[in-house]
C-alpha positions in Angstrom: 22.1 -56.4 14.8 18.8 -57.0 15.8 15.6 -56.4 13.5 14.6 -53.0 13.0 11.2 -52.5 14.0 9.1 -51.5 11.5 7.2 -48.8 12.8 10.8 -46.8 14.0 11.6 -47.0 10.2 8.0 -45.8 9.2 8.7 -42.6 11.8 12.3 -42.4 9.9 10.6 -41.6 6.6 7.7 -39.1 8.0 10.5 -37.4 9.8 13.0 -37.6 6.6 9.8 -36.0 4.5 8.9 -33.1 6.9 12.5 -32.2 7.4 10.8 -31.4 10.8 10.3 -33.3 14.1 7.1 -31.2 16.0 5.1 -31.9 12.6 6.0 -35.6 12.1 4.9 -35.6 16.1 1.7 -34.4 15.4 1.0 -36.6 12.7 2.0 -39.5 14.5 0.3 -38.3 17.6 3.7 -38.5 19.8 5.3 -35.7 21.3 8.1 -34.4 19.9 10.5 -36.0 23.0 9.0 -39.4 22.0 9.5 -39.1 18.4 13.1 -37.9 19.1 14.2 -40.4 21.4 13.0 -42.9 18.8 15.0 -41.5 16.0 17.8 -41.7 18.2 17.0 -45.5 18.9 17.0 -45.8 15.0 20.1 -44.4 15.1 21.8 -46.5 18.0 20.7 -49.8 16.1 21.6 -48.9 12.4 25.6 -47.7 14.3 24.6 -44.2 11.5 24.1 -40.9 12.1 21.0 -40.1 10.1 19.9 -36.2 11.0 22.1 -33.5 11.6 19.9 -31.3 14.3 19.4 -27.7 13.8 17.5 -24.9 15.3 15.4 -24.6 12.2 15.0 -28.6 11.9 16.3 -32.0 10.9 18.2 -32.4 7.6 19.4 -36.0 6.2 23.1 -37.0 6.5 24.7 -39.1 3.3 23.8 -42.3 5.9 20.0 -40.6 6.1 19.3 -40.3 2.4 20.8 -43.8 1.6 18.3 -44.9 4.2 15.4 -42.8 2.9 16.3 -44.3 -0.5 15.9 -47.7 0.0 13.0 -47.9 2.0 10.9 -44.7 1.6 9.4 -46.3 -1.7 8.0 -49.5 0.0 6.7 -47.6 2.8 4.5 -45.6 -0.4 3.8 -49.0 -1.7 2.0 -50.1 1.5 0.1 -47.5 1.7 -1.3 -47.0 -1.6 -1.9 -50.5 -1.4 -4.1 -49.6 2.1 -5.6 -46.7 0.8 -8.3 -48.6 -1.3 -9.5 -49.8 2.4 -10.0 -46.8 4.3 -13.3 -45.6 4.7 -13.5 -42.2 3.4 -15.5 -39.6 6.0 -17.2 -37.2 4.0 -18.1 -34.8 7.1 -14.6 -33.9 8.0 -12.4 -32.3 6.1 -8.5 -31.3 7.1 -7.0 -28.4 6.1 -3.7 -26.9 5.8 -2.5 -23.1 6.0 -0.2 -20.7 7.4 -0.8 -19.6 11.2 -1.1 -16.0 9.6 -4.2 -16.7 7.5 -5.8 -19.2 10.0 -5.6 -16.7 12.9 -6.1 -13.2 11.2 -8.6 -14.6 8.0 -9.7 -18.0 8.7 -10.8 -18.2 12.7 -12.9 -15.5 12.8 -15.2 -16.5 9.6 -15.2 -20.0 11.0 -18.1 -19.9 13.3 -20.4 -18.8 10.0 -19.2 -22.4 8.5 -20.2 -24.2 11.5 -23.1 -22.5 12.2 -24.3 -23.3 9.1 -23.4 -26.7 8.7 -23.1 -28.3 12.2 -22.3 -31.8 10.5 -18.7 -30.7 9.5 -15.5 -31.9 11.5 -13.1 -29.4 10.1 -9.0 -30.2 11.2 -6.9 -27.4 10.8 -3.0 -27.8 10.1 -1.5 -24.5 11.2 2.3 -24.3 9.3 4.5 -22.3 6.7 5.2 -26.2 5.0 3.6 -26.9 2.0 1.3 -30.2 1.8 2.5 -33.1 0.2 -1.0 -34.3 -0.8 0.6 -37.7 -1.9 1.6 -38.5 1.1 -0.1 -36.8 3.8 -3.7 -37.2 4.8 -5.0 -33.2 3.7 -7.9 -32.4 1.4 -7.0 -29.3 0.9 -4.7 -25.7 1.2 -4.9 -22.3 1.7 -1.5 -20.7 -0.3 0.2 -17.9 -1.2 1.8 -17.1 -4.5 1.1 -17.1 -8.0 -1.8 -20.1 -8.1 1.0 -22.1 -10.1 1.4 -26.0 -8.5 2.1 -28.5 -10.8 -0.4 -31.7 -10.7 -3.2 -29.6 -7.7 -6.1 -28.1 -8.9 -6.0 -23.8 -7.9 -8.8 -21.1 -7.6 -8.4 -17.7 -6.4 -9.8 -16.4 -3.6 -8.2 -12.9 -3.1 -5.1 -10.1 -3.6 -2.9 -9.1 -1.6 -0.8 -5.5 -1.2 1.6 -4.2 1.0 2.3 -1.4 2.9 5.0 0.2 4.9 3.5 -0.6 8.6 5.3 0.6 12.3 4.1 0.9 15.9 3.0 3.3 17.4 5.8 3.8 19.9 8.4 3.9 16.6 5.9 6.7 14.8 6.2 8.8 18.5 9.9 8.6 18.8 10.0 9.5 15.2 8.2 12.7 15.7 9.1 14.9 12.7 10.2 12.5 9.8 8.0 12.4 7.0 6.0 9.2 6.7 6.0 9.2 2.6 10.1 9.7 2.8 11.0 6.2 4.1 14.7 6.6 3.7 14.6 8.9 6.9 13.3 5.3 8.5 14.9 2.2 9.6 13.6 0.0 7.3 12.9 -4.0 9.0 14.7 -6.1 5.9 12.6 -9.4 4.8 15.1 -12.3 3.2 11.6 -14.2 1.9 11.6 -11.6 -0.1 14.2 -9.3 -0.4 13.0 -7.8 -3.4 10.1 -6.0 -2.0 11.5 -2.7 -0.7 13.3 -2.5 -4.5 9.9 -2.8 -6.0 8.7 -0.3 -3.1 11.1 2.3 -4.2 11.2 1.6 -7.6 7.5 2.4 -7.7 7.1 5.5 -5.0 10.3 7.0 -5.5 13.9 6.9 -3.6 16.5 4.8 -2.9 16.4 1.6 -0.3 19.0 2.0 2.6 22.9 0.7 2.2 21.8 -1.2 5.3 18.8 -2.4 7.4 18.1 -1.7 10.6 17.9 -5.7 10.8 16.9 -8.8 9.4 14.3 -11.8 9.9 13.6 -15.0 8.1 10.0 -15.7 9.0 6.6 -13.1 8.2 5.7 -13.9 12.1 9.2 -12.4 12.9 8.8 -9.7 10.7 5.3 -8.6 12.4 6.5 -9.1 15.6 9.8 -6.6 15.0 7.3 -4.2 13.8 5.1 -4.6 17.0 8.0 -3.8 19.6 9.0 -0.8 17.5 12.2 -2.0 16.2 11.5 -0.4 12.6 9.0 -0.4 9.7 8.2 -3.5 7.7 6.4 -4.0 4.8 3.5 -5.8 6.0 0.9 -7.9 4.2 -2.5 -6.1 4.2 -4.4 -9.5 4.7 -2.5 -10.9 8.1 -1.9 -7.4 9.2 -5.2 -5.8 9.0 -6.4 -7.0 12.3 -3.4 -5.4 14.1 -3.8 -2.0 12.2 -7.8 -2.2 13.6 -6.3 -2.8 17.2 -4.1 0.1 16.9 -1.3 -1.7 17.6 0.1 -1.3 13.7 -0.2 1.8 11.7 0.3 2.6 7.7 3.1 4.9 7.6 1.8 7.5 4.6 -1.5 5.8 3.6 0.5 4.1 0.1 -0.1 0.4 -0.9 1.5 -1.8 -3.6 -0.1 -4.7 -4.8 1.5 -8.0 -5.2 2.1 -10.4 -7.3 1.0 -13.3 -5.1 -2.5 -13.8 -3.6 -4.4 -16.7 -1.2 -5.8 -19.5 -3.6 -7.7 -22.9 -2.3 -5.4 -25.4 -3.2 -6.3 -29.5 -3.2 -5.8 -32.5 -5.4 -7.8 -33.9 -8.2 -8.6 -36.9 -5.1 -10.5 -34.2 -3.4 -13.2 -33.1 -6.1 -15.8 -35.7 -5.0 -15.3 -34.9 -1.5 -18.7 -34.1 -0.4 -17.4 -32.0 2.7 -14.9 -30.5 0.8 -17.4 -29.2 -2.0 -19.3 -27.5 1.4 -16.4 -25.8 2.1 -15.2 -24.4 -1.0 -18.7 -23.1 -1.5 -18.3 -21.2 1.8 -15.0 -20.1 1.1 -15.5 -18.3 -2.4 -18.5 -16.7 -0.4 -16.4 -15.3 1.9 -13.9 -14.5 -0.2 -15.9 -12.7 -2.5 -17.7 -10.8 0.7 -14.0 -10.0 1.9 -13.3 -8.3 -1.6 -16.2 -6.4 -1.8 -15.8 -4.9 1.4 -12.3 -4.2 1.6 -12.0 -0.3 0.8 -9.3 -0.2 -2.5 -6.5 1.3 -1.8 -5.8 4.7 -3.3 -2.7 4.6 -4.8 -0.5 7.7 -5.2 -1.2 9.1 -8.8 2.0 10.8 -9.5 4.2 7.3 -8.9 1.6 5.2 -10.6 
């Protein structure tokens, strides 16, 4: 067998890491056929199947991991050993966060950023994946949970409820039913988390159906069900506002529950002297504080609190 070129087994690990080809293509600015077809070039010279393909991804097969074993680790050593090199650029700053938050919360505050400081390069990573801020090139994260993440340095920015949202087409054809009794719905079920319809009912009252009208796996499926009318989902006050303002979403009954989770600025200690980041976080926990002040609190129903 011939040498392996290096840089097919550098694309091996970014690909291994990601679990996902389009996101290893960006980062390696290919396109996702390129990146493929190299992968499969790996594979043609090593005689191994390393990836199992899937409509969701890549995962590693027994040959993949070996692989990923015993050369991931000097691949880390390299570049740590390059890191001490690069010149750090302390007018650009990249960013990761879901396409929810960029799109609905993000994008349209932006312009106030840039506006105000013209000197930023700001690079936006779009994606449900969480950062690996060891080995990926990003100052910083917009998340959503519980502001836990061992070894990162989290700040709040703002809450998050939920409430039961349809469109208007399923609220026509469902002239008559009560919007407060949601067992005389169908009820869009959410696998990310199942739980929430038990903690709706557990909190308003009633039982959660025997069965759902369906299922989806992703929060952009779930909106998007709700938006043709295929039932009511529990939607996410933050990403969802802007289609309730269009009229394209409406809160069946006016009742909200609050979360556990909320959005926090995520980053690693690395990034704390980060001149363009400190701009940024500045204007962030602005506009995060403007956001809570002028979003309305929800009433919530007083005989079920």
């Amino acid at each position: 067998m011939s040498r392996v070129p290096l840089s097919l087994l550098q694309q091996f690990v970014q690909v291994a890491r990601l679990g996902n080809l389009s996101r290893a293509a960006e980062q390696a600015n290919l396109t996702v056929s390129a990146l493929s077809h190299q992968m499969r070039q790996l594979e043609e010279r090593l005689e191994r199947r390393l990836f199992e393909r899937g409509p969701r991804g890549v995962t590693l097969t027994v040959e993949g991991c070996s692989l990923l074993e015993a050369v991931g680790e000097h691949f880390d050593g390299i570049e740590h050993a390059l890191s001490r090199y690069r010149v750090r650029r302390h007018d650009a700053l990249t960013l990761s966060a879901s396409p929810g938050i960029i799109s609905s919360w993000l994008m349209p505050r932006l312009p106030r950023l840039l506006a105000a400081h013209p000197e930023l390069e700001l690079n936006l990573q779009s994606t449900n994946l969480l950062v690996n801020f060891e080995r990926e090139a990003v100052d910083a994260a917009v998340r959503y949970g519980k502001g836990e993440w061992e070894g990162l340095r989290s700040e709040y920015l703002f809450g998050e409820w939920i409430a039961p949202v349809a469109a208007p087409s399923l609220v026509e054809r469902m002239a008559g039913a009560d919007p407060l009794d949601l067992t005389q719905w169908p009820l869009i079920g959410d696998p990310n988390r199942a739980n929430r319809w038990m903690d709706w009912f557990a909190h308003y009252g009633g039982e959660p159906p025997h069965r759902y009208i369906a299922h989806v796996d992703t929060i952009d499926a779930l909106r998007q069900a709700a938006l043709e009318g295929l039932g009511v989902a529990l939607g996410r006050m933050v990403t969802t506002k802007s289609w309730i303002d269009a009229g394209r979403l409406v809160v069946l009954g006016d009742r909200y529950l609050p979360v556990p989770e909320a959005y926090h600025l995520v980053y690693p200690p690395r990034s704390e002297d980060h001149r363009g980041m400190a701009t940024f976080r500045a204007w962030l926990h602005e506009e995060a504080d403007a956001y809570c002040r002028e979003m309305p609190q929800p009433q919530r129903d007083e005989a079920a609190a």
